[in-house]
N, C-alpha and C positions, 0 to 999 in steps of 0.2 A: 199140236203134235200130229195131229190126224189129218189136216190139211197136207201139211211138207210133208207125210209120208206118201200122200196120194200123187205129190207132187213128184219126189224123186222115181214113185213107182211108175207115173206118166213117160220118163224119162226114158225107164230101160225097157221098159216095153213097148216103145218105139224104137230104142236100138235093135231088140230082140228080130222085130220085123220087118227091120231092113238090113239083118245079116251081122250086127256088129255085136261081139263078146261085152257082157258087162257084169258086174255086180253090184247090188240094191243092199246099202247099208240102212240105217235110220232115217238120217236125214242128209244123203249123197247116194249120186250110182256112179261107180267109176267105171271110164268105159276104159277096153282094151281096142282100140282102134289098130289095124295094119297099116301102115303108112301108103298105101294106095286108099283105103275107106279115108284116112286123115287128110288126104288131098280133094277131097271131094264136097260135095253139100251134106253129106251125110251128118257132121259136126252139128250143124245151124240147126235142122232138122231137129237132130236129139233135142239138141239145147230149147227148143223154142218149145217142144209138146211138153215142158212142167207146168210154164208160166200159163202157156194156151188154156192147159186143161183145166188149172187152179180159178181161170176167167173164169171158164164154161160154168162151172162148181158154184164161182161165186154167183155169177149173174142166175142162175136157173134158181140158188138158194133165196135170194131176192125177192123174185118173182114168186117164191111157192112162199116166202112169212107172209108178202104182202094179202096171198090169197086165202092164207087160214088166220085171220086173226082171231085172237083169245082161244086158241090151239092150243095144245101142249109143246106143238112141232113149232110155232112160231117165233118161241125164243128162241132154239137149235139155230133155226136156218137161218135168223139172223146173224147170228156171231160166226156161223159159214160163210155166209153174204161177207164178210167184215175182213174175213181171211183169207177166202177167193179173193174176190178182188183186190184186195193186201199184196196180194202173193204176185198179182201179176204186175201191178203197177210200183211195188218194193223194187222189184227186178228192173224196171223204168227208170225210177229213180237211182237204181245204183250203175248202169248203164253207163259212167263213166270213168267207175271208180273199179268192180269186180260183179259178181254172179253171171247169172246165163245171157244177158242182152249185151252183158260188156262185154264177154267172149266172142257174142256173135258179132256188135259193132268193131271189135278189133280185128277182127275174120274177113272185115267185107271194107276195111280202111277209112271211118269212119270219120269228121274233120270232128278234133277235139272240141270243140266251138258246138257242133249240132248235138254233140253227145252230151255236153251242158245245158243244152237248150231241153231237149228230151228227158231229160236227170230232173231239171224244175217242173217241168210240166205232169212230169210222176209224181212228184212229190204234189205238188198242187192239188191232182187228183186224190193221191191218198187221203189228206188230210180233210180235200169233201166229202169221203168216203165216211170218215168216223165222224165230221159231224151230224153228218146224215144218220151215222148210226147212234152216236147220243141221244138227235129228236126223236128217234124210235124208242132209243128204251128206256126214256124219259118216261112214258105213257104207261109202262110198267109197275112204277110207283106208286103204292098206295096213297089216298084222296091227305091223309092226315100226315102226311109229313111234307116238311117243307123243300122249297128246292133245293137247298144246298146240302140239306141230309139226304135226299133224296142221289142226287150225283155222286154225293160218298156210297151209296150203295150200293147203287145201281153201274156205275162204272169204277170208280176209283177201288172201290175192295174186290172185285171179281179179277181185275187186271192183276193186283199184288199179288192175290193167291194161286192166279193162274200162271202169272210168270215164275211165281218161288215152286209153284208144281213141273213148271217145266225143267227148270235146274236141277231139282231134287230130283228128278226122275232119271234126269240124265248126265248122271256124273258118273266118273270125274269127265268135267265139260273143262274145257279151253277155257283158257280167260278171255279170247277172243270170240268167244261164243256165248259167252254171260256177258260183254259188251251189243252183241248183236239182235239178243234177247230184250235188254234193257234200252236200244233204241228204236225196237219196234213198238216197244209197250207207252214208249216216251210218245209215240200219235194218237194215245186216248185222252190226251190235253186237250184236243181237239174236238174228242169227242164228250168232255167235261163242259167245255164252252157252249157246245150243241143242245145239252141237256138243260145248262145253265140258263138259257138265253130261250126254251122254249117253255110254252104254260102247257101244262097237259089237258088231256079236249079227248071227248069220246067216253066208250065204255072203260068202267073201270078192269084191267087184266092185271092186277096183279095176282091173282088164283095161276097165273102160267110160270110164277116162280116156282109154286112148287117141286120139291124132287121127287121124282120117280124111281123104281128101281130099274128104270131101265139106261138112268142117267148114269148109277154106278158103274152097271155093267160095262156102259161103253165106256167108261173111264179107264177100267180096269183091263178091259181088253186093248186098247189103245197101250196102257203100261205095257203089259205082257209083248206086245207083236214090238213095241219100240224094242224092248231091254235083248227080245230075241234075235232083232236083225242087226244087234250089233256086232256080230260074227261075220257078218255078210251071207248072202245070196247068191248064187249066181243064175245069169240067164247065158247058156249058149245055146243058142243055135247049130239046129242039125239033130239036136241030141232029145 
């Protein structure tokens, strides 16, 4: 939830400052484009600073698990890692179908042939993406359980309760958006194989399970700012 809002928020406040009316729902910013702004680069631009930013997020969340390990902050930034980069290579992969890369490749007349090639090659990434992230938090696992209880717990239950939190949170949801939900969560297969297929090696961290109360907090504040911006927002400029 807290990725794709940062994501749509990338959106409109890149249209904000480059002149173009929008409003910031949950999870979409509709823009109000004038048919001389819709005839320009302006569109792409918008389009492109969600996925861009959602990289930025992902890769810097990366590099800061990888530099605190046995942190409190290391498990956070992994499953940021997981969703940045999710978020921009998702968009990759649907690149021939709908989202912000499809718009842009139908914008710029793309041969349907490379926008199938670019769709695999997202999707490819993605799913090195979670297995990379299963042998990470594989390592999270306490020394006494085995691996197959281990992936149950470590990926397979966090996924179910996170995706039934994100529906419950945000209904009434589309059926098209509880499809959408359930085929993002469908690439921690990937990262169950990851977990599966690795031994765990190193210090023992599962002491970084713990909850904190700061872990509610942001939970609950992420509820609140979702259920609030379903009203919408708006950004105009000038004003």
């Amino acid at each position: 939830m807290l990725t794709t809002v940062l994501h749509e928020l990338a959106h409109v406040c890149v249209a904000f400052a480059l002149g173009v009316r929008s409003t910031l729902y949950n999870y979409s910013g509709d823009l109000d484009l004038t048919e001389a702004q819709a005839a320009t680069a302006l569109p792409a631009l918008i389009r492109v600073a969600g996925p861009a930013f959602c990289l930025a997020i992902g890769t810097l969340s990366a590099l800061g698990s990888r530099r605190m390990p046995g942190s409190a902050a290391e498990l956070p930034l992994l499953y940021l890692a997981v969703f940045g980069l999710g978020t921009f290579f998702g968009n990759m992969m649907s690149i021939a179908f709908v989202g912000d890369f499809s718009a842009i490749a139908v914008a710029m007349h793309l041969p349907i042939a490379l926008r199938y090639l670019l769709a695999g090659a997202g999707a490819l990434v993605l799913a090195t993406i979670h297995v990379w992230a299963g042998r990470r938090l594989v390592q999270f696992v306490p020394a006494q359980h085995g691996r197959v209880v281990g992936m149950l717990g470590i990926v397979a239950l966090p996924v179910v309760l996170g995706m039934a939190t994100v529906i419950l949170v945000n209904q009434p949801m589309p059926g098209a958006s509880v499809s959408a939900r359930v085929a993002e969560a469908s690439f921690w297969v990937f990262a169950a194989i990851g977990a599966l297929a690795t031994a765990r090696s190193g210090p023992d961290r599962h002491e970084g399970l713990a909850l904190h109360w700061v872990d509610g907090a942001v939970l609950l504040l992420v509820i609140l700012v979702v259920r609030l911006m379903v009203r919408g927002i708006p950004f105009v400029p000038g004003t």
